[in-house]
N, C-alpha and C positions, 0 to 999 in steps of 0.2 A: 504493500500500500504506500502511496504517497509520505504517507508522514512518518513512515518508518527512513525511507529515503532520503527524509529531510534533514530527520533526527541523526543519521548515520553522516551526514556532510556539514548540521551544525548541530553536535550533541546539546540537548538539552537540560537546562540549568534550573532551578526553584526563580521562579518571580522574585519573591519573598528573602529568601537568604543565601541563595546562587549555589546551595545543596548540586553534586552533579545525580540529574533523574536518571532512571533506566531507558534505554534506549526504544523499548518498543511503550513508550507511554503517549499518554496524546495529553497532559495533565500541563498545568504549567506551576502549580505550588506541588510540594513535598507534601506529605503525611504526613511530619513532623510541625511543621509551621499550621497545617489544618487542626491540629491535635492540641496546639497550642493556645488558640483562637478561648476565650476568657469572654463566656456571656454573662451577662447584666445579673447580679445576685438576686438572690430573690430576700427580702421580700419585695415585690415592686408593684408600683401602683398599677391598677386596673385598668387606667384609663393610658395615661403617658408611658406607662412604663420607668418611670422615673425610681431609684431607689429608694424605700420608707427606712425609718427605725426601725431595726429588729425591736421585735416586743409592743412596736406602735398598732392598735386596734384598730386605725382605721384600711380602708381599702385603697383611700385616694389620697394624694399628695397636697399638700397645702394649695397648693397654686391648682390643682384641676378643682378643689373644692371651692376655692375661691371665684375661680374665671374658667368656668367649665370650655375646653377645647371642642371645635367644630367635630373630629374629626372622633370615631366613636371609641378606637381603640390606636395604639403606636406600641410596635415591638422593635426591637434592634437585633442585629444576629453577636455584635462585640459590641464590649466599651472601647472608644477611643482613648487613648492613652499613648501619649510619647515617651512614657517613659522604659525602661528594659525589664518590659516582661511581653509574656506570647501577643499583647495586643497592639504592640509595636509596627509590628508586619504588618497588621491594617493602617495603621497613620502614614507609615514610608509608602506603602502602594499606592495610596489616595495620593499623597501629596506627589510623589511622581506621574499617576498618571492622569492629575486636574493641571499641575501648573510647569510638570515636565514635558505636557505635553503627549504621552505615550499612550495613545490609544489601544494597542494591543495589550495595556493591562487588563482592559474592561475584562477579559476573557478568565483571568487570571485572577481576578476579584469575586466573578461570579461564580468560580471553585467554594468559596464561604459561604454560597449557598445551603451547602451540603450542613451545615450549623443550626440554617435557622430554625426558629421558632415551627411546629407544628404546622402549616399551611393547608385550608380543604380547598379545590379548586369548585366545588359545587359551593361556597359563600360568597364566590365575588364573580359578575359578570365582565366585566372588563377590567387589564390593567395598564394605571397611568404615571409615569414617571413625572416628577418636577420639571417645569419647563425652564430653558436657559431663555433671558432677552436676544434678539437674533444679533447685535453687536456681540456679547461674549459666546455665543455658539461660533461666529465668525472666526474669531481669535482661536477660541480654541479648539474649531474644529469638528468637535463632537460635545455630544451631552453626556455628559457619565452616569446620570441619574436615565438616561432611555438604554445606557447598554445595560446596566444590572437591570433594568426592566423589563427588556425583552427575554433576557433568560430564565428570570423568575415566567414571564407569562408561558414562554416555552414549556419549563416544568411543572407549572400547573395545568396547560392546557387549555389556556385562555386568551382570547385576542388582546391586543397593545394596541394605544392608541397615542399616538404623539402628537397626532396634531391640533385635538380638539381641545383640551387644554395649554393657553397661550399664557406666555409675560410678556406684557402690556408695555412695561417700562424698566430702564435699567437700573438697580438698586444700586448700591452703596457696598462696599465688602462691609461685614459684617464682624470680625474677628476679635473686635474688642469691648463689641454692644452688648449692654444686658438687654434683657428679656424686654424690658420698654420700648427701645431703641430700636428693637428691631421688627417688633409690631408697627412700629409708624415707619417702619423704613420698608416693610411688603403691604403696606394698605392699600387695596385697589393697584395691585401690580399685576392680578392675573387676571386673566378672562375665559368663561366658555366661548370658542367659535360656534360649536353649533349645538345647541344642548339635546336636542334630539335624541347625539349620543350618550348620554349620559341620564337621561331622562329615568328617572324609578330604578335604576341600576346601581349595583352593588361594586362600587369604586376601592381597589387596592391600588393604596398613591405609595411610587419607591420615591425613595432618595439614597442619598449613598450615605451623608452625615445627617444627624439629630443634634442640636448643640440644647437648644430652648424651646424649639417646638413651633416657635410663631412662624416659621415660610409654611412646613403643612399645614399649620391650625388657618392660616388664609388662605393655601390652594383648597382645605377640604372645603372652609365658607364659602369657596368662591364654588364650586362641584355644587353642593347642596342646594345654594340660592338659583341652578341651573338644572334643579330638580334631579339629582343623582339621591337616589332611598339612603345609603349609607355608605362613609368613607371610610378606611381603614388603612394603618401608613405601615410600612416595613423600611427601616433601614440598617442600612449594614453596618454601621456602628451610630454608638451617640454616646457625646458627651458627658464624663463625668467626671 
């Protein structure tokens, strides 16, 4: 086969920590870096996913009890963390393949799939990634949040839709905003084109990072006010 071919004229290396793989693999992370991969402790809130106190009775997090999110539930497959443990590999992947550039990570990312959270493909009728503004798709080419999207909708077995949800306008990077800041900085930034698609349909929205919640909690309002029944977000890490 082709990629055995491939593999034999450029051996194959881990994405993740440049591991040398076995020659007949089609994989691009190691077992070891997937093995490594560090999901979100429990206890966690119901709604965000956000960590509670151990020993805390309630179900929700101060802030979903306080300002209940559009969006009905939020999981993450990792915590984001830079510092040196297994959840490492995810921050370096990300950050090389959003700002180095390297599209051929997406491929290589959506191996962490194999992590996530429990997924039923009969709860959601379509799946929708985060939309980039068309100035930074331009730059950078691709959208990282529609390539883990398409792979998730792949293994579930459910159409993608990229185009029906839009961003309207170009945000502000966001990396040093709390949780205020960055509610007023995606207000009215997306749009449904055609709600049709989306109409009484059960919306899984990816993204690839969770930091605070507010870009999904306004793409789900923005889905919902376009008549979509119910949203639900997966991303492959968040912030903690």
């Amino acid at each position: 086969m082709l990629h055995y071919l491939l593999n034999f004229l450029y051996p194959p290396r881990c994405a993740a920590c440049d591991v040398g793989l076995p020659i007949d693999t089609t994989r691009r992370v190691c077992a070891s870096c997937l093995a490594a991969v560090e999901p979100p402790r429990p206890p966690l809130c119901l709604v965000c996913g956000a960590p509670l106190h151990t020993g805390d009775e309630e179900e929700r997090c101060d802030h979903c009890r306080a300002a209940p999110p559009a969006f009905d539930s939020a999981r993450a497959i990792t915590r984001y963390r830079s510092g040196a443990d297994g959840s490492n590999t995810i921050a370096a992947l990300l950050r090389r393949h959003k700002y180095g550039l390297d599209q051929s990570l997406g491929r290589a990312l959506a191996e962490y799939l194999d992590a996530a959270p429990p997924l039923h493909a009969g709860g959601y009728d379509v799946v929708i990634p985060v939309p980039l503004h068309r100035g930074r798709l331009r730059w950078r080419g691709f959208n990282q949040a529609a390539l883990l999207a398409s792979a998730v909708a792949h293994r579930l077995e459910r159409p993608l839709d990229v185009t029906t949800l839009v961003r309207m306008r170009a945000t502000p990077p966001q990396t040093s905003a709390d949780h205020r800041e960055r509610q007023l900085n995606v207000r009215r930034a997306f749009a449904v084109k055609r709600p049709a698609r989306v109409a009484n349909r059960r919306v899984l929205l990816i993204d690839d990072v969770m930091t605070t919640g507010a870009t999904v909690d306004e793409c789900a309002r923005t889905l919902l006010a376009a008549g979509a029944r119910r949203v639900d977000v997966l991303t492959l890490a968040r912030v903690v």
